[in-house]
SENUTOR-692289 format. One record per residue (C-alpha): residue in one letter; z, y, x. Coordinates in steps of 0.5 Angstrom, whole numbers, plus 500, padded with zeros to 3 digits. Example, Ala and Ser with C-alpha at 12.3 -4.5 7.8 and 13.67 -1.06 7.14 Angstrom:
A516491525S514498527
REM end
This chain:
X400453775X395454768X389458772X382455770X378456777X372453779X370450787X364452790X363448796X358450801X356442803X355436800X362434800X370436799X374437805X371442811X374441817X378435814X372428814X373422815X367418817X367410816X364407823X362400823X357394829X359388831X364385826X368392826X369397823X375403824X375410819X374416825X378423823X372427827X376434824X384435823X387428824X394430827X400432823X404436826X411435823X413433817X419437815X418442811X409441812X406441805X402434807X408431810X410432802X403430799X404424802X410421800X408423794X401419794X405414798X401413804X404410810X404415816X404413823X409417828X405418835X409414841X412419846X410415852X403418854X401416862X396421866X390418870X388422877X381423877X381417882X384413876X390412880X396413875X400419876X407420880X412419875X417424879X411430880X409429873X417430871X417436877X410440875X413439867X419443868X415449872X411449867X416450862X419455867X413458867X412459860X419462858X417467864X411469860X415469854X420475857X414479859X411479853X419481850X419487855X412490854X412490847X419494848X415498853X409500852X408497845X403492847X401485849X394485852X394480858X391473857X396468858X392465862X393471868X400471867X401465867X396464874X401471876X408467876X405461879X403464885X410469886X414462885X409458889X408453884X404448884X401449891X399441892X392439890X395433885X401439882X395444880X392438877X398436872X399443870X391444869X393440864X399442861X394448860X388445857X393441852X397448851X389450849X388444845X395447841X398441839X404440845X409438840X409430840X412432834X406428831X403424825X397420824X394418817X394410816X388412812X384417815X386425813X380425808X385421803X388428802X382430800X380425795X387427792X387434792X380434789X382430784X380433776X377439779X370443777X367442785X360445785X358442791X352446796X353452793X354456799X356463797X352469799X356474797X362477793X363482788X369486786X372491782X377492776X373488772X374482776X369478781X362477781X361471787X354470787X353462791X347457790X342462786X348462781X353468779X360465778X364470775X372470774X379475774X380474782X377469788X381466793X377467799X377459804X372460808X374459817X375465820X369463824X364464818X368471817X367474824X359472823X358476817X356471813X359473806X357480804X363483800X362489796X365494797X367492804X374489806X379495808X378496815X384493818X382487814X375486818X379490825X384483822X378478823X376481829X382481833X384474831X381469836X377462833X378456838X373451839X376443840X370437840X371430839X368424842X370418837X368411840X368404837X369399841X368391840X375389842X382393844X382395852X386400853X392396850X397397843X403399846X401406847X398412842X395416848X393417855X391423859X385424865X386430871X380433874X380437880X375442877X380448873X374450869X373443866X380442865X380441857X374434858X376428855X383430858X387426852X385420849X387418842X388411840X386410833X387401833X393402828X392407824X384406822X382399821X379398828X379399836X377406836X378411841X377419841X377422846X379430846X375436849X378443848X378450851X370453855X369445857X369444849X363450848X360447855X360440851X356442845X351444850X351436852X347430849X351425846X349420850X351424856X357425854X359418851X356416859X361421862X367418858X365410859X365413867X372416866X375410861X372405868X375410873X382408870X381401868X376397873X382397878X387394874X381388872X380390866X373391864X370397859X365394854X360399851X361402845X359399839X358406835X360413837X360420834X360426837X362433834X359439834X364444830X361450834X354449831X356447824X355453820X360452816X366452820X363456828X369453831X375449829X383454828X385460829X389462834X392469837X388473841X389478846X390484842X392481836X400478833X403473828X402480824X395480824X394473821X399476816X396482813X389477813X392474808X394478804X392479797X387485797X386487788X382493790X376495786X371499782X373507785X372508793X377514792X382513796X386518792X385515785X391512781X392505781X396502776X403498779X406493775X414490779X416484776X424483775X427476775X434472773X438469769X441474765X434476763X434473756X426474757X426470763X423477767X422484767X417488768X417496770X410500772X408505775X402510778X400510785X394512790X389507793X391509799X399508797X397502795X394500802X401503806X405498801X402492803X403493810X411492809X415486808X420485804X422487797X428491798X422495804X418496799X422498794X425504798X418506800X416507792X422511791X422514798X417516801X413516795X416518789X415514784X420512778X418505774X418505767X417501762X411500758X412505753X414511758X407510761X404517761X397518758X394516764X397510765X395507759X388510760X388506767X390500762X385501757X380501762X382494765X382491758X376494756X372491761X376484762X373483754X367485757X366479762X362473759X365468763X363462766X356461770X350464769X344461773X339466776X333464774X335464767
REM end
């Protein structure tokens, strides 16, 4: 896209929440995606693209995936089909409430965990021991948000996006950064005892690290981004890969779940995902989500893997099938990771769709904290009867503006506002006034100042 950028990584390799760990004893060996693993559709999904452009093969997740009561007993075809629609039913209740308080009272604030438990006791849904355990968990894979099976898989572990997206960039790896500096004379991102300098940062850090307060930004984020970062909730989603010396639970499916009777623990190891065709070996991944998954993290891993083997011997020992000891295993800790404290976003009560929106708006303020201060607007006109390709019209408008403009959508929106509410006439470059040119002259003159590229601290 013809920037020059420099990557500052704050582990050792490329990929955050992305890692790809070759495991192997025994005679086997199978690549483990301990972090994000599942595509979730492919239309219209920029991996989907990028791996028809690298041409890596992708396995489409069978939609056959049988539940096992505690007891290890299959679960009853008809109730399971039954406790499905009620669930769905219940879900689209919920859906009209949330409709009609956003039309009443201009609000969303009860946990749908409380609306849903509501409805369920005024239809008198799910009142049997083994219903209420089929709809816990539809909820703990409703926490785990990947309800759709709409799913594909990496024949060769997600890490090879990774290795093609890093591919000829300048990644500067342990540099975690500390702090972030900026103003109109560009940013000042000072990680690893080093200063980088640029025009402009694209901030990835997880939500989690930004909630902690690990970087420092001066001057502050404008405070609806930080209430943005406040409001939108983190979730927290554990794995337990396993190694095993030969395949057990079969290859004619992709997936099977376990029940618990206990509704605090319905997120442990309540799906499994078998990785036999896609990673090179008989590996098995068991899923921990929701509280089970902060619970987890609490847990030796020899604990965990010993309550997995006991779950995997529950459901097959009866059928005759005996569950060897796991050759290698891996559990994840992603709360604790300080790089992440957490695995995804997601809405929380008081926040919406548009929160996530205006935290990730591109936010260019600098250098004067009076809101009244002018800032320079530039709007750019495309089409094909430009002869130059575009044309670009400028303007003068408050800090404070500025901020009310981000917060429309739409072109046509924005344009009504300028011309509106704020009065501002758009002119080319010559019809600036003399305080336009002079908010010009300021920018160019400390662009030309910067010396570029990095300077180390102990220099």
């Amino acid at each position: 896209m013809g920037f020059k950028v420099v990557v500052l990584e704050g582990r050792a390799r490329p990929g955050g929440r992305v890692r790809t760990k070759k495991i192997n004893g025994d005679g086997v060996e199978a690549a483990a995606d301990l972090g994000g693993s599942v595509l979730t559709g492919i239309n219209g999904n920029p991996l989907g693209v990028l791996a028809r452009q690298l041409e890596l093969p992708l396995h489409k997740v069978r939609d056959i995936c049988p539940l096992y009561l505690p007891d290890g007993k299959s679960v009853n075809s008809e109730i399971d089909s039954k406790v499905e629609v009620s669930f769905n039913k219940l879900l689209d209740r919920v859906c009209k409430l949330r409709h009609a308080m956003i039309e009443e009272v201009r609000s969303v604030d009860v946990p749908l965990g409380t609306a849903l438990e509501a409805f369920r006791r005024v239809y008198n849904v799910a009142e049997d021991l083994e219903e209420r355990m089929l709809l816990n968990w539809h909820l703990a894979n409703l926490e785990y948000a990947n309800a759709s099976l709409m799913s594909n898989l990496s024949m060769a572990g997600n890490e090879t996006f990774v290795r093609a997206l890093a591919e000829e960039l300048p990644i500067f790896y342990e540099r975690t950064v500390d702090s972030i500096r900026y103003g109109t004379d560009g940013v000042l991102v000072y990680a690893g005892g080093q200063e980088f300098r640029g025009d402009m940062v694209l901030c990835t850090v997880p939500l989690g690290v930004l909630k902690k307060g690990m970087i420092e930004f001066f001057p502050e984020l404008p405070q609806r981004k930080r209430d943005a970062i406040q409001r939108l909730g983190f979730g927290l989603l554990n794995k337990v890969a396993m190694l095993f010396p030969y395949n057990f639970w079969g290859g004619d499916i992709d997936t099977f779940g376990h029940l618990t009777e206990d509704q605090s623990m319905r997120g442990e190891f309540f799906l499994f995902y078998s990785y036999s065709s896609v990673s090179g070996g008989p590996l098995l991944v068991a899923l921990v989500a929701g509280d089970a998954a902060i619970k987890f993290e609490m847990m030796s891993p020899v604990e965990s893997v010993r309550r997995v083997l006991d779950i995997l011997r529950g459901i097959f020992h009866p059928k005759g099938i005996t569950v060897p000891d796991p050759v290698q295993a891996v559990c994840t800790r992603w709360g604790k990771d300080h790089f992440t404290y957490g695995s995804y976003s997601y809405v929380a009560i008081g926040s919406s769709g548009m929160t996530m929106i205006f935290l990730r708006r591109v936010w260019e303020m600098g250098g004067s904290n009076d809101l009244n201060s002018n800032s320079l607007l530039r709007v750019k006109f495309g089409g094909e009867k430009l002869d130059s390709g575009g044309l670009c019209l400028y303007g003068l408008i408050s800090r404070n503006q500025v901020i009310e403009l981000s917060q429309v959508d739409g072109d046509g929106n924005r344009m009504r506002m300028l011309n509106h509410d704020f009065g501002v006439r758009l002119v080319g470059r010559k019809g600036l006034s003399g305080v336009g040119e002079s908010v010009i002259s300021h920018i160019t003159l400390a662009r030309s100042n910067q010396n570029g590229g990095i300077k180390d601290n102990a220099s």
